[in-house]
C-alpha positions in Angstrom: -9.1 -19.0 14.5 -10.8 -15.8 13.1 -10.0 -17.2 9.3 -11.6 -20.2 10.3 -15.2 -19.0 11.2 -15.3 -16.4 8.8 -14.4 -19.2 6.0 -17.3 -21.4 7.7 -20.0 -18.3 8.0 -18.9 -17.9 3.9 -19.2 -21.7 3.5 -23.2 -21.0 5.1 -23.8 -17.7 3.5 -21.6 -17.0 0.5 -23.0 -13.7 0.3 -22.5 -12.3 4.2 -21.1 -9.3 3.6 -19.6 -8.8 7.0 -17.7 -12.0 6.9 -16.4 -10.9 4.1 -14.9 -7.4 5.6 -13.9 -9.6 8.9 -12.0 -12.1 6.4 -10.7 -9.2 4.5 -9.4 -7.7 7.8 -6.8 -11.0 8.7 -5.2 -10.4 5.9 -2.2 -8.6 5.4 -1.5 -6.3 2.1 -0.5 -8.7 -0.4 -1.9 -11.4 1.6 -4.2 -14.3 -0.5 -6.7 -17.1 0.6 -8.8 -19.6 -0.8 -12.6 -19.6 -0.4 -14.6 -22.4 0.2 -15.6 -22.0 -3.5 -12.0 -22.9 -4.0 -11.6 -19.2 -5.3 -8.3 -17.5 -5.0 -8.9 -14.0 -3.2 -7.0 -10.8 -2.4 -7.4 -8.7 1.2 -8.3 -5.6 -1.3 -10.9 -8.4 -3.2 -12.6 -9.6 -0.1 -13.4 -5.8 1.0 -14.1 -4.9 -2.5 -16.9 -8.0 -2.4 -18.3 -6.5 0.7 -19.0 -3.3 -0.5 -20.6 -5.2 -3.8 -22.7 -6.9 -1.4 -23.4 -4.6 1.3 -23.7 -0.9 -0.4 -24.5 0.4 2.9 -21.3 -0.7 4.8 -19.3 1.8 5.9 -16.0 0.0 7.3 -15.8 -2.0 3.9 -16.1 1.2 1.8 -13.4 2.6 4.3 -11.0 -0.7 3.7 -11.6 -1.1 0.3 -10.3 2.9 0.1 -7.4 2.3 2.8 -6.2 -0.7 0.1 -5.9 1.9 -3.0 -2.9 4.0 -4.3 -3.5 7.2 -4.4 -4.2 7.5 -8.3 -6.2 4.4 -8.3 -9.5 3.2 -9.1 -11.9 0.6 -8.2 -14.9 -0.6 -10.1 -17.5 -1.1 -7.8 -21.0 -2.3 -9.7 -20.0 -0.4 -12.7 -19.1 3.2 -10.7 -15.5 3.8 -10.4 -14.1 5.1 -7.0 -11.1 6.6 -5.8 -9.8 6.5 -2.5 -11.6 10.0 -1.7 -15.0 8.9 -3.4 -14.7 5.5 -1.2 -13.9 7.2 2.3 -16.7 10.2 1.3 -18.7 7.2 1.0 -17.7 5.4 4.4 -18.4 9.1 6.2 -21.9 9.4 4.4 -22.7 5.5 5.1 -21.5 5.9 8.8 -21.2 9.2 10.6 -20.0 7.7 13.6 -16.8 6.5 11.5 -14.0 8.1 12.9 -11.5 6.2 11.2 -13.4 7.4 7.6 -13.2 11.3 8.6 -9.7 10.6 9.4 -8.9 8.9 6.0 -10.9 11.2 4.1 -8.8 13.8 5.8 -5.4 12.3 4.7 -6.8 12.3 0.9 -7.7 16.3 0.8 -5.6 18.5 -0.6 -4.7 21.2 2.5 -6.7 23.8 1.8 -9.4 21.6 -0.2 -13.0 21.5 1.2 -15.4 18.9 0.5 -19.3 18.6 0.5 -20.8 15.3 1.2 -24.3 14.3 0.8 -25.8 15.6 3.5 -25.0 18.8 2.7 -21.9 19.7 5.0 -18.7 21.0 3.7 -15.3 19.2 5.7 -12.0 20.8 5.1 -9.1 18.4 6.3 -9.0 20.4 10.2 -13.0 19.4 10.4 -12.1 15.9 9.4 -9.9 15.3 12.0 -11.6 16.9 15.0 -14.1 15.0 14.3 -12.6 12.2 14.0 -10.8 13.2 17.6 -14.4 13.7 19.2 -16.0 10.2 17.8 -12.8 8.2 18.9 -10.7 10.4 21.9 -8.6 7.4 21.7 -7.5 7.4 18.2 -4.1 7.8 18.1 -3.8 8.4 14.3 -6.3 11.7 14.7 -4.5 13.9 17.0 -1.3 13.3 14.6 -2.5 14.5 11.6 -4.1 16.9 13.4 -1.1 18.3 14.9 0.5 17.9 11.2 -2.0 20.7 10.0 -0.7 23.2 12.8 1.8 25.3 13.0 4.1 25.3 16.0 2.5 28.2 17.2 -0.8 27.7 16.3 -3.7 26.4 19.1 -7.1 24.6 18.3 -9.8 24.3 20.3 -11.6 20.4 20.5 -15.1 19.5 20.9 -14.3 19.5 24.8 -13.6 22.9 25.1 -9.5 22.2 25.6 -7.0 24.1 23.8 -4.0 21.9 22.5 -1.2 23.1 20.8 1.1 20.6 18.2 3.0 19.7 20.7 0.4 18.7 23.0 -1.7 17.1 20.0 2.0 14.9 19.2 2.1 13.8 22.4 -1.4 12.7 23.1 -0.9 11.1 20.1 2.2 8.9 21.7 0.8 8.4 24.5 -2.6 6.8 23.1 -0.3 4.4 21.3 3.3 4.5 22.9 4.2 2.4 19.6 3.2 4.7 17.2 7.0 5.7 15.7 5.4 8.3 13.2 4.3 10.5 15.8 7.4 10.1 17.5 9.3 11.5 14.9 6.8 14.4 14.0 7.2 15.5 17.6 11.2 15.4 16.9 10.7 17.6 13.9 8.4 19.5 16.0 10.8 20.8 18.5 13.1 23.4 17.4 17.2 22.2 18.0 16.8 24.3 21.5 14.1 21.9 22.5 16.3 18.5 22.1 
């Protein structure tokens, strides 16, 4: 199994960074292992390591965010990160993340902007189209997306398509036809004429 080789790369290498993130990602919330150093560990501790280890890895910067409450903090080589500090970081790290822009989205207040190391300023809308344009299949993008707009409102993707809430709900559905959230933000969506 996955658990297994990642355990035996740790067993190797005790300080692989990515086998730490990999192991970190079998776990569920709440979920503990031991290591081979007989060490009890946490799915937030195994990402946590990997960020220690790696400071240039983006998906364990992004999962070590995804595993904090909202008013929490993490101490990662003495500098304390939030969730938005973390995710800012993943984006930075990894530009290519669409999953980070996306998360980083979800943290921003509405009409909060935010400028990032390179210089660029993201707003929550910016997030998430770009988030849509790295990843067209991510599900989770055109959602919160679509949560931004109004029923009436249109926005314009990378592509050059227009797509109203609607539109942005059911894309959403149909990239994952499990996703239950989206479902029920398309309910909400339509007005009681519409049902």
């Amino acid at each position: 199994d996955d658990r297994g080789a990642y355990l035996d790369i740790l067993s190797a290498d005790p300080r692989n960074a990515q086998a730490f993130e990999n192991l970190g990602s079998t776990l569920l919330p709440g979920e503990s292992l031991r290591l081979p150093d007989g060490l009890l560990v946490s799915k937030r501790s195994l990402h946590a390591k990997a960020a220690e280890l790696d400071e240039s890895h983006s998906s364990a910067h992004n999962s070590l965010g995804a595993m904090l409450d909202t008013d929490e903090v993490c101490n990662l080589k003495g500098r304390e990160m939030n969730q938005r500090a973390l995710f800012a970081r993943a984006v930075e790290l990894d530009p290519g993340n669409a999953v980070a822009h996306c998360n980083l989205g979800v943290v921003l207040g509405r009409s909060e902007v935010i400028q990032l190391a390179d210089g660029r300023m993201w707003d929550k809308r910016s997030l998430f189209l770009r988030g849509i344009e790295l990843d067209p299949g991510y599900a989770f993008a055109y959602n919160n997306l679509a949560n931004l707009l109004h029923p009436k409102d249109w926005v314009r993707l990378s592509d050059g398509t227009c797509w109203n809430q609607r539109s942005l709900y059911l894309a959403a559905i149909q990239l994952d036809p499990k996703f239950a959230v989206a479902f029920n933000n398309l309910g909400l969506s339509m007005g009681p004429w519409d049902k």
